[in-house]
N, C-alpha and C positions, 0 to 999 in steps of 0.2 A: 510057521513060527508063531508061537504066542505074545499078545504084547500085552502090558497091563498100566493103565491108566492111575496118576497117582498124585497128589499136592510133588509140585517143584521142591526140591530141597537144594539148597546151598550148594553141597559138590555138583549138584547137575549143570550149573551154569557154564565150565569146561566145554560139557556135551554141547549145552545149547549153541555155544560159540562155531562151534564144529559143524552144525548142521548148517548154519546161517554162510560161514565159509564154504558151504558146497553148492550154494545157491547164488551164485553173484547177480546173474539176470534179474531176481527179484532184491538181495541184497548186496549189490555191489558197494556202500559208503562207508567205511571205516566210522567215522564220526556218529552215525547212524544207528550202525550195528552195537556200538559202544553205550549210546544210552539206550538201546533196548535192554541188552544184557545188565546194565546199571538199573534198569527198571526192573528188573524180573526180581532183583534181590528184595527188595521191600511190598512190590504188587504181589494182590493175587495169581497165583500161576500154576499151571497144570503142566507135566510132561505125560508121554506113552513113551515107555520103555521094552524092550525087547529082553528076548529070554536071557542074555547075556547082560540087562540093567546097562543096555546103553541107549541111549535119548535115540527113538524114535522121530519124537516130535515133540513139539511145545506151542503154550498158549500163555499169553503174560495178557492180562486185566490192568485200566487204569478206572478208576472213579472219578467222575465228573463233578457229579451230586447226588443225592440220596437216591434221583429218579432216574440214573442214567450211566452204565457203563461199557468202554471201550474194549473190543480186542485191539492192545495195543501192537501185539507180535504177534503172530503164529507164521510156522515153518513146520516143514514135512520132510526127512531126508526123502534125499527126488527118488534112488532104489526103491521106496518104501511109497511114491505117488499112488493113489486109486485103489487102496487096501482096507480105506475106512478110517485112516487115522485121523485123516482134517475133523470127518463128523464127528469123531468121537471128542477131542478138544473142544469144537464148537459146543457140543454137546455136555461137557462139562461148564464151559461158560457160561453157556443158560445156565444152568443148574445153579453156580455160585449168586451169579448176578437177582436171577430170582430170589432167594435166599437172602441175601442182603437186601433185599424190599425194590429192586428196578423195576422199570417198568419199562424201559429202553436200553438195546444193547444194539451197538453201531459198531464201525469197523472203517477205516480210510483205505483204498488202492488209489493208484494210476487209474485214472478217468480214461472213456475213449476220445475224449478230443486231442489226446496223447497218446495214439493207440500205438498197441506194444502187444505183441502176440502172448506173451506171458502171464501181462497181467489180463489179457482177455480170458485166458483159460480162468483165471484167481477172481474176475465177477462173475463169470459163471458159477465154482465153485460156491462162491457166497450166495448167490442167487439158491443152487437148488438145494443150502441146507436152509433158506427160510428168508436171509436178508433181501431188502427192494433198495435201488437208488432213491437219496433223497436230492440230494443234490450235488454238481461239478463247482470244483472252484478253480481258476485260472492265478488266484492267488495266493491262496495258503503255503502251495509248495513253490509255486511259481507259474509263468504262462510254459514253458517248456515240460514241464510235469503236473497236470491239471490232478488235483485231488476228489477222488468220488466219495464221497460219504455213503454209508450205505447202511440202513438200520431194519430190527428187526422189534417187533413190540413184544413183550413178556408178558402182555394182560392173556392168563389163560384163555377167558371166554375170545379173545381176537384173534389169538394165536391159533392157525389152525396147518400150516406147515412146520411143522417137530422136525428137526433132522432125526 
């Protein structure tokens, strides 16, 4: 199957909704899932699509400040896990974030003092395209859902894991 990577546009948001409802283990929250897709309309945002132009997967950007931006969403229909498509989104995120002058591109999961077999697969995931934990919070989301932050620097010369 071919899939080609591309700026999110407007009808995709459908798609995106569609992926995120196949995934409840990592997006099970109505409320949740509502302001990401609310978010993807006006943030930077990447999908891969399939030969058929139906959403693969997606990656929605939030800006912080001039030095620093989020992967606010990314999802992978689960059919589609381990084919390259997380790296490739990742891999466009660098790319815009750089671009827009960052120097920091960070990412929130489920922490392990929350541990959750799923979201252990999704730091690993971030781990081997280049992300480190910086830090657990017990409060952001709550003590029952500890939030990891987990970032990646954009200064070329420190950058030396590329997905």
């Amino acid at each position: 199957m071919t899939f080609t990577l591309r700026p999110l546009q407007p009808d995709d948001i459908a798609g995106c909704a569609r992926v995120l409802a196949g995934l409840p283990e990592w997006f099970g929250r109505p409320e949740t899932n509502a302001a990401y897709l609310d978010g993807l309309r006006s943030a930077p945002a990447f999908a891969v699509v399939d030969g058929n132009r139906q959403i693969a997967g997606f990656v929605g950007l939030r800006a912080h400040d001039p030095g620093s931006m989020e992967i606010d969403v990314m999802a992978v229909r689960r059919d589609l896990h381990r084919l390259g498509i997380g790296r490739r989104l990742v891999t466009a995120a660098i790319d815009h974030a750089r671009h827009a002058g960052a120097r920091w591109l960070h990412v929130k999961t489920r922490g392990p003092s929350t541990f959750d077999e799923d979201y252990e697969s999704t730091r690993r995931f971030y781990r081997s395209v280049g992300f480190d934990p910086l830090y657990e919070s017990q409060t952001e989301w709550g003590p029952d859902d500890a939030a990891l932050v987990m970032v990646m620097s954009l200064d070329k010369e420190s950058s030396n894991d590329e997905p």
